[in-house]
Each structure stands twice: as structure tokens, then as C-alpha cells.
C-alpha positions in Angstrom: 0.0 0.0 0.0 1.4 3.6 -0.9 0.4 6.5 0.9 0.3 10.3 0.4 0.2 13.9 1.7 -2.1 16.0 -1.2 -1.1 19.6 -0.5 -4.3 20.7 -2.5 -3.4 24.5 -3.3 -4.1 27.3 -6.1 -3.3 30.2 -6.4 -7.0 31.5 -7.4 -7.7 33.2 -3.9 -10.7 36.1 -4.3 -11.6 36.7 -0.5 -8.0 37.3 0.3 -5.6 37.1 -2.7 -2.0 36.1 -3.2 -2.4 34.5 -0.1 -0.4 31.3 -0.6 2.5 33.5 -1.2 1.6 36.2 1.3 4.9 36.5 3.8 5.3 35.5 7.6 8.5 35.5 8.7 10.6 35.6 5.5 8.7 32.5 4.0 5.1 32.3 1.8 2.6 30.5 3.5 3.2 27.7 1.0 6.2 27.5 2.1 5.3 27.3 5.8 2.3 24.3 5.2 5.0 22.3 2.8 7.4 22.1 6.1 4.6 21.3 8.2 3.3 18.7 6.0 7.0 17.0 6.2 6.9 16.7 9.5 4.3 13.8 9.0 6.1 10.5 9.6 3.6 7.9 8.0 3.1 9.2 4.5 5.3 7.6 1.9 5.0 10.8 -0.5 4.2 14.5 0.0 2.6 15.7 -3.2 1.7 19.2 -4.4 -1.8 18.9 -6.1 -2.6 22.4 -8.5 -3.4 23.4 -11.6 -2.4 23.6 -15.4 -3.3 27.5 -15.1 -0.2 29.3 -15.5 -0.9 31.3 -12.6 0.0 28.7 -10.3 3.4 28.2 -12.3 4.5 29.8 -9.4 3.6 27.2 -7.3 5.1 24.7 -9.1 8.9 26.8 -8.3 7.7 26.7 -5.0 7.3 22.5 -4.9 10.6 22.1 -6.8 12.5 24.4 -4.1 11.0 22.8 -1.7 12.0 18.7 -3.2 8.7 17.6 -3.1 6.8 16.3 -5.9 4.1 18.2 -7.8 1.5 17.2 -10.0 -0.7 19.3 -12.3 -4.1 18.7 -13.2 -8.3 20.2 -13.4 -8.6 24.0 -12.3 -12.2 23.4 -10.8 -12.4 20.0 -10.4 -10.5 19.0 -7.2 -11.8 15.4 -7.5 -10.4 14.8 -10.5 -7.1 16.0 -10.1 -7.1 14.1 -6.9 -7.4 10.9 -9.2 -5.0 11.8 -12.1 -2.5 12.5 -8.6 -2.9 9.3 -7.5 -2.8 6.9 -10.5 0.0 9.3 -11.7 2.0 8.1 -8.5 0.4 5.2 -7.6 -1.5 6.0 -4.4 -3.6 3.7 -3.1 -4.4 6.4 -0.1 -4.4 9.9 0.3 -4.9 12.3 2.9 -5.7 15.9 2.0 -4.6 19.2 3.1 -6.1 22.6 1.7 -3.4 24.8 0.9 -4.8 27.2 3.4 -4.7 25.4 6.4 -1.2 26.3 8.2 -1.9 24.5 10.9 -3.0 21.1 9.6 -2.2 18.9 12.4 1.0 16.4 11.4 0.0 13.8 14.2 -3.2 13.3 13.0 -2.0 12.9 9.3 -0.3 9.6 10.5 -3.1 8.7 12.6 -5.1 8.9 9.4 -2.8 6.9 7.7 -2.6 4.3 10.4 -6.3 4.4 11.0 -6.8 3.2 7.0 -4.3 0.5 7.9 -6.6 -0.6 10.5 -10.5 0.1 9.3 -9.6 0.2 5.1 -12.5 2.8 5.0 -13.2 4.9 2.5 -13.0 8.4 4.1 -11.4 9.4 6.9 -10.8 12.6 9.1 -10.9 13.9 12.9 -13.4 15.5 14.5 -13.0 17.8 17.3 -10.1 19.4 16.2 -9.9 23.3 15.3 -11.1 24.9 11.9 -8.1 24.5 9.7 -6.4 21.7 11.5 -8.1 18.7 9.8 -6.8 16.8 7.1 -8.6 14.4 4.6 -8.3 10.5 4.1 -9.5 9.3 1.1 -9.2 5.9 -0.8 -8.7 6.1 -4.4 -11.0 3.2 -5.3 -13.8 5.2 -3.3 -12.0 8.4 -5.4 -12.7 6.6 -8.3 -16.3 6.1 -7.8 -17.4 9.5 -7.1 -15.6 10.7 -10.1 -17.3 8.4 -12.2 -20.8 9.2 -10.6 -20.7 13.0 -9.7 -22.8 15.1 -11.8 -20.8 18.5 -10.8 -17.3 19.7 -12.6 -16.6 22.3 -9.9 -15.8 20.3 -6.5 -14.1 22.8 -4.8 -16.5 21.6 -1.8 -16.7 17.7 -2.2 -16.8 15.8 1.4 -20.3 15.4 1.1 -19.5 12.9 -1.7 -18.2 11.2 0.4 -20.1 11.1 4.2 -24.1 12.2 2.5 -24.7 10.1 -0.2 -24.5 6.3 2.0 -21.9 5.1 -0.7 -18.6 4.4 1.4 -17.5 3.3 4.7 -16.8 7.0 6.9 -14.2 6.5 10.1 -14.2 9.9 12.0 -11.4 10.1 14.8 -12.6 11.3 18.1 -9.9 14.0 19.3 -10.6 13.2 23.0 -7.5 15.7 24.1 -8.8 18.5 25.9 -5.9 20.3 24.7 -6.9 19.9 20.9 -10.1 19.3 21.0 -10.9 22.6 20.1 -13.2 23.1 17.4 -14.2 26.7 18.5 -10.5 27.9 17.1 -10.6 28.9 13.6 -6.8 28.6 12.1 -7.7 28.5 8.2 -6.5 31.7 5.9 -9.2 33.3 3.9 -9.4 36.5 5.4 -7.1 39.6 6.6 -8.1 38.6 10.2 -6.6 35.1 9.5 -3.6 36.6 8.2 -3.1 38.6 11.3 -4.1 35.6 13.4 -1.2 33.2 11.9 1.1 36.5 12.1 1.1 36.1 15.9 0.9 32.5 16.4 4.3 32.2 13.7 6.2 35.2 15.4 5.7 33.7 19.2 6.1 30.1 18.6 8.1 29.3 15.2 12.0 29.2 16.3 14.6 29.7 13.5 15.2 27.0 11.3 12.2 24.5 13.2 9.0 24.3 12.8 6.3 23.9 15.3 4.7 21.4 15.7 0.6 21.2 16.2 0.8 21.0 19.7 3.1 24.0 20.4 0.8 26.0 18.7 -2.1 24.6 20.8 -0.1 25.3 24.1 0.5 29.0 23.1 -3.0 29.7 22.3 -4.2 28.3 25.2 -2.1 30.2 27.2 -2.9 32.9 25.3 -6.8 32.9 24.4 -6.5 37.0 22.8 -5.2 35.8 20.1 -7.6 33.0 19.2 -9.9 36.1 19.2 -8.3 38.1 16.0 -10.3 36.3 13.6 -13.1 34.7 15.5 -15.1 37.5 13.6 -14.3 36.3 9.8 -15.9 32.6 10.6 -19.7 34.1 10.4 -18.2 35.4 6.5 -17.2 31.9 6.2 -20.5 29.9 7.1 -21.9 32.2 4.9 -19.4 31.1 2.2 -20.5 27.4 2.9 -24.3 28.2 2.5 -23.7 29.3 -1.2 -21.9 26.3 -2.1 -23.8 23.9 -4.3 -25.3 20.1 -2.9 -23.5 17.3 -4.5 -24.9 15.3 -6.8 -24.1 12.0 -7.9 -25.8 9.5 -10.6 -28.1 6.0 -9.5 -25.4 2.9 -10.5 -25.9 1.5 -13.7 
């Protein structure tokens, strides 16, 4: 069985743009989720999943800098470049990470991993953990079925293909540590007020030449709950994002 990291990223941003390659610290947020994402011990691969737009050539530098591989597919249609990713490489699971989620939790991406190992279900994430910090596990037979069924081209919200319709076996993780089981904490970039949220959290907690880990940044903002209040405003903007996005869809087997 071979498993990857999908660092699913564009750089298409309208409610806060450029912000992949926004600074913090000397580094572009890409940058910052790509050293994260290699701090995940489980995953045999860490693959950068974008676009054939040239606008996200840029990206592609980024992936090369960085060593990690990079694969370049749909514009709109996450769920398809998800596949071409993973027969491309040969991955028989995946867990993904939005491009805007800094603090995607490393510990629970091999947890994810493991917990495939164990159950072989179809989709898999955490619950419990803060806004941002979940990642995605996804099989690429199940993968494979929803792209062959879905009757929608833009999936830029797709879960529901995968826990609403009743098709494929769901595992959720229970985050049972108090410390992390947060869910009230928004740490996902889409607004100014996230910007200035990761801002802090970076410039009290990220140590030259290190990265922190998920937990570190759960200590500090416990210790410090002010700053989980910086951008506590933008996530009524962001339910309000979610309303608008369209039901999936998918077609009766033949």
C-alpha cells in the first residue's frame, strides 16, 4: 500500500488574494504548510496537487524548491485532479490538506494513515479538532467512484460525496485531548483577520530554522486565548461562504 500527503493549493484566492504567497517570517505561506506537511512521519510521498493555469506556475517553483513532488491537473475539479494525482503516482491512499490550512495537524495525518491500515475505510478525518487543522483521508477506489458518478465539474466543496450520499465506509477520529479538541478555534487563511491571526501565532512560537509542531501552537493559544480572538469574527463570513456552495450530486449505478 502507498500513501500520500495532497497539498491541494491554487493560487485563485478572491476573499484574500495572493495568499499562498503572502509573507510571515521571511517564508510564503506555501512554504510554511510544505514544512509542516514534512513533519508527518507515515506518509510515503508528499505531493503538491494544482493546476495547469499558469498562474500557479508559481507554485510549481515553489514545490521544486522545496523537493517535493508536484502534479498538475483540473482548475475546478479538485476530484479529478485528486485521481490523475494518484494513479500518476500510484497511491492507493491519500490524505488531504487545503493549501490554506497552516496549521493542519501532522500527528493526526499519521493517525489517518494508520487508522486506513486498520478500518480500510473509504474516508477518513478527525473530529474535534480546530477549523483549519483537519486533514482528509480518502481511498482512491472510493475516489474513483465518485468521479465516475458526480454530476458536478466544480468540487471545490466535495466531502459530502463522500459522508451524505451512503456510498462508502466513513471512520471519524474522536480527538478526545482536551488540549486539541478545540473546534471553537478557527486557524484557516481566507481572510485579513486570519492573516493577522497566523502572524502572531508564527512570530511567538516558530523558532529559526524549526518548525512547530501542532501541539506547540495549541499550548501557546491556550495560554494565550486573545489571540484566538483576532479572527473569530471572519468565521460568520465563512458559514456564509459554505451556505452558497452547491449540494453534491451524484448518478443512481448502472
Amino acid at each position: 500500500m502507498k500513501t500520500a500527503i495532497f497539498l491541494s493549493i491554487r493560487e485563485k484566492a478572491t476573499r484574500l488574494p495572493k495568499k499562498v504567497l503572502r509573507l510571515i517570517g521571511g517564508r510564503t505561506t506555501c512554504e510554511h504548510l510544505i514544512a509542516r506537511l514534512s513533519l508527518a512521519k507515515e506518509p510515503d510521498l508528499l505531493v503538491m496537487a494544482t493546476s495547469t493555469h499558469p498562474d500557479d506556475d508559481v507554485l510549481v517553483r515553489i514545490a521544486r524548491s522545496a523537493g517535493i513532488a508536484c502534479f498538475r491537473g483540473s482548475e475546478e475539479d479538485k476530484l479529478n485532479r485528486y485521481l490523475r494525482a494518484a494513479e500518476h503516482y500510484g497511491i492507493d491512499f491519500m490524505v488531504i490538506v487545503d493549501g490554506d490550512d497552516l496549521f493542519c495537524s501532522e500527528e493526526h495525518i499519521d493517525q489517518t494513515i494508520e487508522a486506513f491500515r486498520q478500518t480500510g475505510a473509504d474516508y477518513i478525518s478527525q473530529y474535534g479538532l480546530p477549523l483549519g487543522a483537519a486533514s482528509f483521508g480518502v481511498r482512491t477506489e472510493a475516489l474513483r467512484t465518485v468521479c465516475r458518478l458526480k454530476q458536478e465539474q466544480d468540487t471545490e466543496v466535495w466531502g459530502g460525496y463522500f459522508t451524505d450520499t451512503g456510498r462508502f465506509r466513513v471512520h471519524m477520529i474522536q480527538v478526545t485531548d482536551a488540549l486539541l479538541n478545540r473546534p471553537n478555534i478557527r486557524m484557516t487563511l481566507d481572510y485579513e483577520e486570519d492573516f493577522r491571526f497566523f502572524e502572531t501565532v508564527f512570530g511567538a512560537v516558530a523558532v529559526e530554522g524549526s518548525v512547530p509542531r501542532f501541539r506547540d501552537v495549541m499550548m501557546f493559544l491556550a495560554a494565550h486565548p486573545e489571540v484566538t480572538a483576532i479572527n473569530q469574527a471572519a468565521q460568520v463570513k465563512y458559514e456564509q461562504h459554505l451556505k452558497r456552495s452547491t449540494a453534491v450530486r451524484m448518478a443512481k449505478e448502472p
